[in-house]
N, C-alpha and C positions, 0 to 999 in steps of 0.2 A: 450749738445750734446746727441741725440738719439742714442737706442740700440737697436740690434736685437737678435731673439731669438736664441738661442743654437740647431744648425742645427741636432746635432747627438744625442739629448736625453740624453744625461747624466744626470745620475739624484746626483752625487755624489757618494763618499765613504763611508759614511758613512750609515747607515741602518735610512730610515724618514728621512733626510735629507732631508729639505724645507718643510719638510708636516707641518701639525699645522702653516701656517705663514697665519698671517690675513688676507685680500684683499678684495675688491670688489668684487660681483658675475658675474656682467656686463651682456652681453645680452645670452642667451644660444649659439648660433652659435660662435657670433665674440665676446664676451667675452667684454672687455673695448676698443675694438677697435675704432670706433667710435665717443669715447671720447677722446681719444688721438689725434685722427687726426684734433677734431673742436678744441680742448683749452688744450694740453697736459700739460702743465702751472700750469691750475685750476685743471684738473684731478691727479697732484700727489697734491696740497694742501688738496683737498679736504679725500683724501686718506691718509694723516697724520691724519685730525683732526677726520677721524670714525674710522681709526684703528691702527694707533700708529708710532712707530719709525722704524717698520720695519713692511713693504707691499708688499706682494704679487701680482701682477697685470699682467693679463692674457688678450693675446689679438691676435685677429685672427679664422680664422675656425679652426675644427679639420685636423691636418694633417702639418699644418704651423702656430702652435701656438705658439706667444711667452710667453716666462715668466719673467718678470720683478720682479726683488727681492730691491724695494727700500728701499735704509739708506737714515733718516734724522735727525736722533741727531748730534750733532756736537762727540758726543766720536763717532759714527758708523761712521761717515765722516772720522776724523783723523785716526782710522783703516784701510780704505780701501787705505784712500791716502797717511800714514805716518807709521804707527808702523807695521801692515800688508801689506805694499805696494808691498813684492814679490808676493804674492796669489792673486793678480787682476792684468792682463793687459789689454792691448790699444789690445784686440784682436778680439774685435766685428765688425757686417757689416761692422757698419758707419764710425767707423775709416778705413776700408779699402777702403771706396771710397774714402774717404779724401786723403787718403794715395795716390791713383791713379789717382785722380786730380791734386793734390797739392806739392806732392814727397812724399818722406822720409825722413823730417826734421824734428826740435826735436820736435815739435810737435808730431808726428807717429810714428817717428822711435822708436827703444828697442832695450832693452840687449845691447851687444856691440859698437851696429849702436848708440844706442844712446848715451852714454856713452864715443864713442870718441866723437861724434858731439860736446858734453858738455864740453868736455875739451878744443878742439880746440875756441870755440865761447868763453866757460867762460870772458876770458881776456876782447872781448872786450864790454864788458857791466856790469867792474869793474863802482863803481859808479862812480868815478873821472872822467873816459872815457863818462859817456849815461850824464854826469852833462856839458859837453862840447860840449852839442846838445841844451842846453837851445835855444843860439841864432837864430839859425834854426829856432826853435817853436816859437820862440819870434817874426821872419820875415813871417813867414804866419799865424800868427793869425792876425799881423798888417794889411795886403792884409785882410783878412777879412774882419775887423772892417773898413775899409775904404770901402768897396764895399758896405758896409750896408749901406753908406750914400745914395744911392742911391736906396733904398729897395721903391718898390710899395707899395702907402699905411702907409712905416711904419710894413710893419709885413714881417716873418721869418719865414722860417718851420726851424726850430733848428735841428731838425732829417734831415735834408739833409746837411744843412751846416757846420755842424757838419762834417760829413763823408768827406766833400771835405775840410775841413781843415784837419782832421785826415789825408787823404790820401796825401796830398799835403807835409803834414809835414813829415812823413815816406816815402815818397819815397825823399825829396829832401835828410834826413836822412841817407839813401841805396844808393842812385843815383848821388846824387851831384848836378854838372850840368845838368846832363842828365833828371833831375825832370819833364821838359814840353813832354821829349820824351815816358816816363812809364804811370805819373799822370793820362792822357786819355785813355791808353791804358788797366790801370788796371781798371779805373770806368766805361768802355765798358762792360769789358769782363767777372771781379768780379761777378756781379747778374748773367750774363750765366750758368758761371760754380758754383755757390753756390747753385743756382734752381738744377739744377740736380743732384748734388751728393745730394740735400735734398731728391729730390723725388726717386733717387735710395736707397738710407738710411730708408726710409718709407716703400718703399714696400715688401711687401712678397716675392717675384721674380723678379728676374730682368732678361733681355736682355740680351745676348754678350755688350759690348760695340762697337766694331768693325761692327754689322748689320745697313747699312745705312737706318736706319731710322730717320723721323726728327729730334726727341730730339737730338739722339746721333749726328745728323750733325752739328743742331750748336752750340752743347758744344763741339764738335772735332776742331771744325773753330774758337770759342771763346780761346780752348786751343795750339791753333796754332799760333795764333795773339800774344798770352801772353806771350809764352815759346820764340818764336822768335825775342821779343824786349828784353828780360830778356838775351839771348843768344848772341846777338848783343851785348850789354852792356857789360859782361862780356869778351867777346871776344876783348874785347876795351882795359878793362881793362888790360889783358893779354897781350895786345902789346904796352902798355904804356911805357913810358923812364925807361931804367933799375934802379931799385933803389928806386923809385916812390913810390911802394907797399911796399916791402921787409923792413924789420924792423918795418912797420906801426902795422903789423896786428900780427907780431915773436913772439916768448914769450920775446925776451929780449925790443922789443919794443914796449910790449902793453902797459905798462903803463908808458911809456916814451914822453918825445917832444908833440908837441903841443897837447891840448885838446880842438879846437875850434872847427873843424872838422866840419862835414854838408855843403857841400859845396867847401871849399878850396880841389885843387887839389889832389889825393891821401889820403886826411882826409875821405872821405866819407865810410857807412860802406861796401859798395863792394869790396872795395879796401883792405880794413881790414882782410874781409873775404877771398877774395884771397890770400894774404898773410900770413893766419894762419897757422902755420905748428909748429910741434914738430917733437923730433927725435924720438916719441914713437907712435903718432899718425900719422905723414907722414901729407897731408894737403888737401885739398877739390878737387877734380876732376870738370870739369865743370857740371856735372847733379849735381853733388852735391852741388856745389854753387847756382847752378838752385833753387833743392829744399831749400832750406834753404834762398834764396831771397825771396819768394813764401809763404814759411810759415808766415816769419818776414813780408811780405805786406799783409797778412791775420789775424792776430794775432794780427798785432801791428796798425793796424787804425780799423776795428771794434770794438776793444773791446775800445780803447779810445773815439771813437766817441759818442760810447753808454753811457759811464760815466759822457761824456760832455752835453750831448741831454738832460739829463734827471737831471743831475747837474740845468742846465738852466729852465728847465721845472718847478720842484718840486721851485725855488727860485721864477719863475715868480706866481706861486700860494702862497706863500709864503712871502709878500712885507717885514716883518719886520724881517726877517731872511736875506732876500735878503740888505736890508739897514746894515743890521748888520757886512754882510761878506763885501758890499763895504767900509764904512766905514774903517774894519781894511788893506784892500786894500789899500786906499788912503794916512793911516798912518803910514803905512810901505812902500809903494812904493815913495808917491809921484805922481809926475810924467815921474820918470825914470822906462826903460825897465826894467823886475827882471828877474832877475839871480837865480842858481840852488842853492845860498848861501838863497834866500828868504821862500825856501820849508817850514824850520824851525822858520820864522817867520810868518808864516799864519797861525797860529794853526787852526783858525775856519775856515777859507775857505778851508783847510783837511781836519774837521769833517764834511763841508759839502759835500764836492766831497767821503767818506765814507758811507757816509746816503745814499748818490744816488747809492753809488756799494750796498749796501747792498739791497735796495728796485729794484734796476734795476741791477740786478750782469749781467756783461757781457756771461756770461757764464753761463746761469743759471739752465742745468741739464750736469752732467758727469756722461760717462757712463765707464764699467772697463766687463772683464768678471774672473769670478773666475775660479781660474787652481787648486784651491785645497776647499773641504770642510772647510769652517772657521766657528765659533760661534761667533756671532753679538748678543750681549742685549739675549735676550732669547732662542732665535731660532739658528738653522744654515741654513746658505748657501751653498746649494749644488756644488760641482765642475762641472764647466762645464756652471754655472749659466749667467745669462748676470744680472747685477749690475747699477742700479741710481744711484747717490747722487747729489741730489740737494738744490744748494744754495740757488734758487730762494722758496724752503722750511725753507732747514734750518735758514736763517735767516729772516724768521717772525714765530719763533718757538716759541709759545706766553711761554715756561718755559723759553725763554733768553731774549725775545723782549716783554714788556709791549707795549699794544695798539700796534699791530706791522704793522699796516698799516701808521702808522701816520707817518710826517714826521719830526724828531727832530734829528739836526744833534750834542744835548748835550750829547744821546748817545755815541757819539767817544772822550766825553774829558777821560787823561789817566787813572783816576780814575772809572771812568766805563768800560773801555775796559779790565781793569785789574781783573776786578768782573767775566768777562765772560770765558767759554772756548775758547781754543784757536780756535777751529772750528764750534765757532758758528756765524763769519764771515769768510767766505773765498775768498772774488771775485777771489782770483787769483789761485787757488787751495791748494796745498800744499804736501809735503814730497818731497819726491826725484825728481819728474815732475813739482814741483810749478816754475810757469811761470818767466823767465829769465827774463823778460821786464819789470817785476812790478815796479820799480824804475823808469824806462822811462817812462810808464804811467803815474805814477803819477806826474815826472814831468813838464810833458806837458801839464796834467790836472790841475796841480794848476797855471803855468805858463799861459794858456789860459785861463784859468777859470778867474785869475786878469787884463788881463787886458781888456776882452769882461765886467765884471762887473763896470770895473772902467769909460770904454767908453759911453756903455749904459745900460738903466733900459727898466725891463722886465715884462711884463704882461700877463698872458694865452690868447688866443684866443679857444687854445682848451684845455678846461679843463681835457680832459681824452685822453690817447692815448694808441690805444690797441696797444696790442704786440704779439708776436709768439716766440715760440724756432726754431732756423733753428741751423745753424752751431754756430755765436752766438747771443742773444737776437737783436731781431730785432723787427722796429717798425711798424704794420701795417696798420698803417694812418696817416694822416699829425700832426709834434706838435708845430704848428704856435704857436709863442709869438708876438706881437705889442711891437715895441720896439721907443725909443728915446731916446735925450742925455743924460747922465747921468751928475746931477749936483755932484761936489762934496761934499758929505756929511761930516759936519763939527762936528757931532756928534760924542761922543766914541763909541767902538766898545764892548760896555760891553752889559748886557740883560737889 
């Protein structure tokens, strides 16, 4: 996620504070601008490897410059997002566009917003609860892989179909029933409103939102289309058979009665979500359920799609890795549906869907702004500062990752993960903010990931697929695989 620069000049408390921090010189006028805009990506790798773990990066004309203070060691990551986590918030541009597209859900929200949010939601994304969405995922990756049967040619672009399982599956997740009435209404309207908070996040100035012009018309029409089916829904909800909600989502019955949910009547998570209340937090209002539908449909099929996209990708350039992971597929499954009990029997096909967060992290810059002078590794950062930390650095940080482009998913057996710092992977971030879903992620990622492998084999068509940072890592060109059926591999699953 991109930042912007520190509108009032603060340069810190402390006296030099940020002076002396390495950087690039970039152009005289617009500084690294330029370069941010064609491949922001490669501009902070390449800015780790001339000038170290903490960079300096200035961008813009005089007058609307920003300054970019990035971390990329995994200890300067775990400070900003764990052990110093009060000295950085979500207080920059781009979170505030977010914020006013999307709500104010835990995503955006702070301080106390955030913090009830967290209590009221906690309960329901205990793991025993997000482990009773298996089946869900398990019914629309089947519609997938049956749809393929009929693929032109034989080939896939994985980065799309990906996203429309992803979205299919969290919203049937969120919605229930109601899946066919969101599913298109979120894959409309999604790229709308994601384009323009990017390009208001980017610029140096922006608009009123409210001035009818293009842009802002049909990202106001896009956000009117979204907010009205999400409001309807919940409005539904609300007038559902007394009883229905109540207890599903309570404290005394979040982790109580069925766990099959997705789907069956009052199982689904809206229902859950309406019903969350405490006698100390009170319970969601409808914008507030708004936001926090809206976040969880943002949050939660991007960043799984892109793990999935690129899961598939890196296996289909990769044949004997890729035999490798079906194999232990086939020996643990079978050919029965798997269950959220099978997570822990997939070891390799986790290390692989890891290899691929780690080389495609969904998220692969976060931004923070400092509210107070800190000392990072040698230097400090100024209060006031706007803050990177990126994963999509940190982890091919050749002091944690040998050969860190290559793709070996032996890296994540638990004797090498134990070697590393804690943050020298993060796909999901980390401290206080680290992402509530991570467990749903992944088990929708290993859950799809076995049985698209067990169905069919995979081959590049395009060996290289570029990417972009927008909200989160996004692909931008096609990442077709040729695919067909997968024989069962009768071989072990060892190297």
């Amino acid at each position: 996620m991109t930042v912007e620069a520190n509108a009032n000049g603060d340069t810190g408390t402390e006296t030099g504070a940020g002076t002396g921090v390495p950087g690039p010189a970039g152009l005289p006028l617009l500084g690294s601008l330029l370069d941010l805009r064609s491949d922001s990506l490669g501009t902070y790798l390449r800015a780790q490897h001339q000038h170290g773990d903490l960079v300096r990066i200035t961008a813009g004309p005089p007058g609307m410059r920003a300054e970019l203070y990035c971390v990329f060691s995994p200890e300067g990551a775990q400070q900003v997002l764990a052990s110093d986590a009060a000295r950085f918030r979500k207080d920059n541009r781009f979170y505030q566009e977010v914020r006013e597209s999307f709500g104010n859900g835990l995503l955006t929200s702070q301080d106390e917003d955030y913090l009830r949010q967290r209590r009221l939601v906690q309960p329901l994304f205990t793991r025993r609860r997000v482990d009773g969405y298996a089946e869900a995922i398990a019914a629309e990756t089947r519609s997938v892989i049956e749809a393929w049967g009929d693929a032109l040619d034989g080939v896939v672009d994985v980065s799309d179909e990906m996203a429309h399982l992803a979205l299919r599956a969290v919203a049937r997740i969120l919605f229930g029933t109601d899946v066919e009435a969101t599913a298109d209404v979120v894959a409309e309207c999604f790229p709308v409103i994601t384009d323009y908070v990017l390009r208001r996040g980017y610029s140096p100035a922006t608009i009123p939102r409210h001035w009818p012009t293009p842009g802002n018309r049909r990202a106001a029409a896009a956000l009117d289309e979204l907010y009205g089916v999400c409001d309807r829904i919940i409005a539904e909800r609300r007038r559902g058979p007394t009883g229905t909600a109540a207890g599903a989502g309570s404290e005394a019955g979040a982790g109580s009665g069925s766990e099959a949910g997705a789907g069956a009547p009052g199982e689904d998570l809206l229902t859950l979500l309406a019903a969350a209340k405490s006698s100390d937090d009170g319970e969601f209002d409808t914008s507030e359920l708004r936001d926090q539908v809206l976040i969880f449909l943002l949050a939660g099929h991007e960043t799984t799609a892109t793990s999935l996209c690129f899961a598939l990708h890196l296996l289909s350039l990769h044949p004997e890795q890729q035999d490798r992971a079906r194999a232990e597929v086939s020996r643990v499954l079978g050919d029965r549906t798997p269950e959220a009990a099978d997570l822990e029997r997939l070891p390799y096909l986790t290390q692989v869907l890891k290899e691929a967060m780690r080389l495609y992290p969904a998220a692969p810059v976060i931004g923070r702004k400092a509210v107070a002078a800190t000392r990072i590794g040698e230097h400090t950062v100024p209060a006031g500062a706007d803050v990177i930390i990126a994963p999509w650095v940190t982890h091919r940080h050749p002091a944690y990752w040998p050969d860190p482009d290559r793709f070996d998913p032996e890296r994540f057996t638990p004797e090498a993960e134990a070697g590393r710092p804690r943050y020298a992977w993060f796909p999901f971030g980390g401290g206080p903010r680290a992402c509530i879903g991570q467990h749903f992620s992944m088990l929708e990622s290993v859950i799809a990931l076995a049985m698209i492998l067990r169905a069919y084999e995979f081959e590049a068509v395009d060996t290289e697929v570029p990417v972009g940072a927008g909200i989160t890592l996004r692909t931008t060109g096609p990442a077709r695989c040729r695919i067909r059926r997968a024989d069962t591999p009768d071989t072990p699953d060892t190297p």
